[in-house]
N, C-alpha and C positions, 0 to 999 in steps of 0.2 A: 633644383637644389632642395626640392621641400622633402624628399623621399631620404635625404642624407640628414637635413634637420631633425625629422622625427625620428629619425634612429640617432643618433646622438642625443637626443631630449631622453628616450627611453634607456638607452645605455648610464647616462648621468641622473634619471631619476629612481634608477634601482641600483646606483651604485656597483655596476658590474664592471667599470673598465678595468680588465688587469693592465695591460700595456696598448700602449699606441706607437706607430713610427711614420711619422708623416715626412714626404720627402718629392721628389719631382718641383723643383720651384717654377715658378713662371714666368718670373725674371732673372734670368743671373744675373748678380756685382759680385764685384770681387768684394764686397764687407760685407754679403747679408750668406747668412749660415744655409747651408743644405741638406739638413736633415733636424725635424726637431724628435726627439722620445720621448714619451710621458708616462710618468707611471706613480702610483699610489706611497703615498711615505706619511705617517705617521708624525706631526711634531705636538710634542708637549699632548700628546693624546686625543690631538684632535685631528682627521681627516684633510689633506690636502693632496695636492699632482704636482710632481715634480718635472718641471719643461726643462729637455735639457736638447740645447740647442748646440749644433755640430758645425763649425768654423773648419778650416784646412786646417788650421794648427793649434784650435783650441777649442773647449769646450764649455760654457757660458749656462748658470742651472739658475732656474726659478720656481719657486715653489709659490701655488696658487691655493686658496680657499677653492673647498670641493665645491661650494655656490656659483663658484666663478668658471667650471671647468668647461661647462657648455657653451658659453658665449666666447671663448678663447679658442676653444677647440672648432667651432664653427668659421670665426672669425680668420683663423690660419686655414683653413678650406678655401674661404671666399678669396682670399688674398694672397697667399704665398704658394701655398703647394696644391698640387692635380694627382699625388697619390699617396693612399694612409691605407693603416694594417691596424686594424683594431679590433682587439682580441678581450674578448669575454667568457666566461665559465661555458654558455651555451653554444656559441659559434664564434668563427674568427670570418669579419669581414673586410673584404677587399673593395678598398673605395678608389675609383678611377675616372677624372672629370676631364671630360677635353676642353681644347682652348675657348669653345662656344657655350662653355657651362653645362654641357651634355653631363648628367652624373650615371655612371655605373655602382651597382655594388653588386660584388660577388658573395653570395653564405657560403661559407666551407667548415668543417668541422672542427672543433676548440683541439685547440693545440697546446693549451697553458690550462695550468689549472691556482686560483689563488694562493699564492703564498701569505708568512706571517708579517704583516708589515711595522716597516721597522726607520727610525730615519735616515736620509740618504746613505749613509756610511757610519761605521762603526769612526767617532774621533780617536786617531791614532795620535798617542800621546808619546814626549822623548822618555820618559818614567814609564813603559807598560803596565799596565793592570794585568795581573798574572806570574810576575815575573819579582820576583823577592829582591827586593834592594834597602841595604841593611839598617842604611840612617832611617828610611821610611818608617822599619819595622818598630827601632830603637823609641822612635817620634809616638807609636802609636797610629798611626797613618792606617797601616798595613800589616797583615797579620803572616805568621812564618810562612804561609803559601804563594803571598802576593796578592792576597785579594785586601783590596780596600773598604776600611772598614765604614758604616753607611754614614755615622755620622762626622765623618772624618773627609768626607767625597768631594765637598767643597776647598778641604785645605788641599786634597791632592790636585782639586783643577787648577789650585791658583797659584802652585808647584809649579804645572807643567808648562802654563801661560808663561809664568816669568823666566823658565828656562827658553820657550820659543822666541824670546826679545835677545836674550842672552844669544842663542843660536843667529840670529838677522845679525849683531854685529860682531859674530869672531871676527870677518874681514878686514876690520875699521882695530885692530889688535895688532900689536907686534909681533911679529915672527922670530923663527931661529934663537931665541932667548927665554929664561921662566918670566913668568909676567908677574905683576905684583899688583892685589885686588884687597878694597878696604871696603867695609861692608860699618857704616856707621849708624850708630842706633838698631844693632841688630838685633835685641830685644828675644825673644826663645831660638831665632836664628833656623826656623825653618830651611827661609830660602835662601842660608850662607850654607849649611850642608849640602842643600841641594847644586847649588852654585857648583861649590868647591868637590863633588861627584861627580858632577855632568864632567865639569873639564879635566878633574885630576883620575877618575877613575874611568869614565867612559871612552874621554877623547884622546886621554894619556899625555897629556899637555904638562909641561912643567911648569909650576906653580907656587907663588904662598898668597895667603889671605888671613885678612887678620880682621877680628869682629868687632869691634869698639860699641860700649854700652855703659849705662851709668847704673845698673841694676846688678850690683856685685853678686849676688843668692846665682841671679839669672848665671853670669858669666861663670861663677863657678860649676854648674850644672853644665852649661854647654861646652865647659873644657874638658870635662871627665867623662862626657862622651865624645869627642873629639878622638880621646885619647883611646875610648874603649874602640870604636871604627879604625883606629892605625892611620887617622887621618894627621899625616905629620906633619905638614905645612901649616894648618889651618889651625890660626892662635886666637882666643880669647881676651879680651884685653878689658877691664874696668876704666872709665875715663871719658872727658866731654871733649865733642868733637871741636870745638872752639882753643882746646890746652893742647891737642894730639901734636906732638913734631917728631916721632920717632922716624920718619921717612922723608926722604928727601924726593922722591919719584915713587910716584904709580901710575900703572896703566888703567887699570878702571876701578871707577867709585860710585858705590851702593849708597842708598841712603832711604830708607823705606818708614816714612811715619817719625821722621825725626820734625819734631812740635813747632811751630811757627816757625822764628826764622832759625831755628837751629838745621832746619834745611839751606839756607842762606849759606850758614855758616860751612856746612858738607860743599856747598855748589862751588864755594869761595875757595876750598880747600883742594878740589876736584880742578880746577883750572890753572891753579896756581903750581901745584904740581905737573901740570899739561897733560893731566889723563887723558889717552884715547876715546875712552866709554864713561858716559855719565848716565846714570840710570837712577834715576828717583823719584820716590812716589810723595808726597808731600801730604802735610797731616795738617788741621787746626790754624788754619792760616789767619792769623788774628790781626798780623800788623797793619793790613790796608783797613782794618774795617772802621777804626779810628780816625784815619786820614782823609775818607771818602769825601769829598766836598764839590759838586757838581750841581748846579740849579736844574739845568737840562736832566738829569737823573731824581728829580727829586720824588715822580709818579715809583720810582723803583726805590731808591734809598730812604725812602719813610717807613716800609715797610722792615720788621727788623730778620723775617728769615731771608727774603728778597736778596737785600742789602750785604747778608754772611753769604749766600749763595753766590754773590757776583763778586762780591771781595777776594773770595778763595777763587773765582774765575779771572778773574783780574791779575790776583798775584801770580799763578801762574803763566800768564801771558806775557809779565814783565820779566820774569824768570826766564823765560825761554827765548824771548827778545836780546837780554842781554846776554846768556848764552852766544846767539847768534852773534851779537857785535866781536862776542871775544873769542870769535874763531871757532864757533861749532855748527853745526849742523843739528839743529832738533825738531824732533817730533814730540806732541804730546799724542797719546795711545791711550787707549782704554785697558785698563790693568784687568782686573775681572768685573765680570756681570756687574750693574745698579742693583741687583736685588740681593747681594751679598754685603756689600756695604757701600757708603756716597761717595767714600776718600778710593775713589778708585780712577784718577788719572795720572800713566806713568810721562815722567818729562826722559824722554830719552834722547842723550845730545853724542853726539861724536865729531871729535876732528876733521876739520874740514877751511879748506883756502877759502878767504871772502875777501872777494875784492869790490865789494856796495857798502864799506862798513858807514858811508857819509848819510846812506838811504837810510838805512837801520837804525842809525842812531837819529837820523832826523823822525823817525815814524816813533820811535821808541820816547823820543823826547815829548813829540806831541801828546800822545797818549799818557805821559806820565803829568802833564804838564794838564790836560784836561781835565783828571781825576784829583786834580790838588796832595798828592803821592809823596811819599821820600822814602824809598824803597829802602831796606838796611843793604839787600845785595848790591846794589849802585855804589854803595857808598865806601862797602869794604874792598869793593873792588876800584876802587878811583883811580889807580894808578895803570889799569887796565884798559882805560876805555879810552875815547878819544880826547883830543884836548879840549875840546870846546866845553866837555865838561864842568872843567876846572873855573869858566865863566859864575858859575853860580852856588853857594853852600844850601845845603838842607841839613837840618838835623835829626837823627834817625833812634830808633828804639835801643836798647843793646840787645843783642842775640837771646833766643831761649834757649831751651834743653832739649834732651833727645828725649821721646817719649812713646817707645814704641811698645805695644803689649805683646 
């Protein structure tokens, strides 16, 4: 094996590998893949090898530091596979190892010659780059051609993110009927335009959606392009998500950066109506962080970013727990990147049968009961949860405001 070592050390220390295809394993199972390919990609401008390993029905990629490409690339030799194609600017060699570690290698003449490396695939986004889509234009996002403007590239990733959640639960949506969608604390309402596009213009879905905000300037701006789009469902509304009763039922409810527990108040509103979809991303979570009262925590709650850091992690978890108890199903997701801003975890819950609601609220109970807690959401929802509940009173802040930029 030394004669394949040193060509692979030379290969990896002049950076020649265009492509590899390693394959022939040594042992078959039915779980370990049969073919791996590696090939050069570029992330964030730095040099790495993309292994992309070949399943019957699937295809499984990892992308390695170029430091590392020798020792892996060697290491899949010794262990998995007895034949590889490894192709460089000067030769393409054929490597062929019998069962007794015999190695072969064939030189045969370059078959490939470098391309411009680029990372694994262009992200295909449900909004195109390239492709003029009017609210974008309107927004400033995007310019009459479709191309996206550069300092605008972060609002267009965090567009197409929140339509890919949007897309995961049409199934968990009513059918055969228009649906009815509240977007509260919608604040410039990017991503209600984009919302009320993807389904009413793309997917041809019947629809109305109504934006609720406490920033009348804002609301009146977002209604008079509403109106300039021919976007006729989709209403602007002035008003606090805490007063809202014009609806009696909706299907799914937005709530993006609405300020403490004025999220509360959307989730309380969002259940109580029986929405299908709950989607909200929560802002400024302040109510636990006065409440915090834990000796065991005290190496973490003396500290006071620590302390806001885990409060906002906390509240959420209570959020989503009780969700759970009151018949949904949720995830928390990562909304876009840490380095775009820190309020970036989406709570997304959809209807769902639970028949452990006695587990949940016993996990739900401990945990609120450890932290020294009185959640506001508990409390508006009381007539929601189970009885045992009603064993004990706490008393709670009152709701904030929407406060979305």
């Amino acid at each position: 094996m030394e004669g394949l070592r040193n060509l692979i050390h030379e290969i990896t220390e002049q950076g020649g590998l265009i492509s590899a295809t390693l394959s022939q394993r040594r042992k078959a199972g039915e779980d370990g893949y049969t073919k791996t390919v590696i090939k050069p990609v570029l992330l964030k401008g730095v040099l790495h090898y993309q292994f992309a390993n070949h399943y019957n029905n699937k295809v499984i990629h990892e992308n390695i530091p170029a430091e590392s490409l020798e020792v892996s690339l060697m290491r899949l030799f010794e262990e998995t596979f007895r034949q590889g194609l490894l192709c460089t600017p000067e030769a393409d060699y054929q490597v062929l190892i019998s069962k007794k570690y015999k190695v072969s290698i064939l030189t045969k003449s370059p078959t490939k010659t470098p391309g411009v490396l680029t990372h694994n695939r262009a992200k295909q986004y449900i909004l195109e780059e390239g492709r003029p889509v009017p609210f974008l234009i309107e927004l400033g996002i995007m310019n009459s051609e479709g191309k996206v403007l550069a300092k605008k590239y972060d609002k267009f990733r965090q567009i197409n993110r929140f339509l890919e959640m949007v897309q995961d639960v049409l199934p968990h949506l009513p059918k055969k009927r228009p649906l009815t969608i509240v977007d509260f604390g919608c604040g410039k309402s990017y991503l209600t335009f984009a919302l009320y596009h993807y389904l009413s213009v793309e997917l041809q879905m019947e629809l109305k959606v109504v934006g609720l905000d406490l920033k009348a300037d804002v609301i009146e701006r977002c209604g008079m392009l509403a109106k300039d789009l021919n976007y006729q469902n989709l209403r602007f509304l002035v008003g606090d998500i805490a007063d809202y009763d014009e609806l009696s039922e909706v299907d799914m409810v937005v709530t993006l950066h609405a300020c403490d527990t004025a999220t509360d108040a959307a989730l309380e509103k969002a259940v109580r109506w029986g929405a299908s979809v709950i989607l909200s991303v929560p802002c400024c979570q302040h109510e636990l962080f006065g409440q915090l009262d834990s000796p065991v925590l005290d190496p973490l709650l003396s500290h006071g970013i620590l302390k806001e850091r885990f409060a906002a992690l906390a509240t959420d978890a209570i959020r989503a727990k009780l969700l759970d108890i009151m018949g949904y199903k949720t995830q928390l997701l990562e909304f876009i990147d840490m380095e775009h801003t820190p309020k970036n975890i989406l709570i997304r819950a959809v209807k769902a049968k639970n028949n452990d609601t006695d587990r949940l609220w016993r996990e739900y109970t401990e945990f609120r009961n450890f932290l020294h807690a009185a959640p506001y959401l508990e409390q508006a929802c009381r007539d929601l949860l189970p009885e045992a509940m009603n064993q004990g009173e706490v008393s709670v802040p009152e709701a904030g405001q929407t406060d979305n930029p």
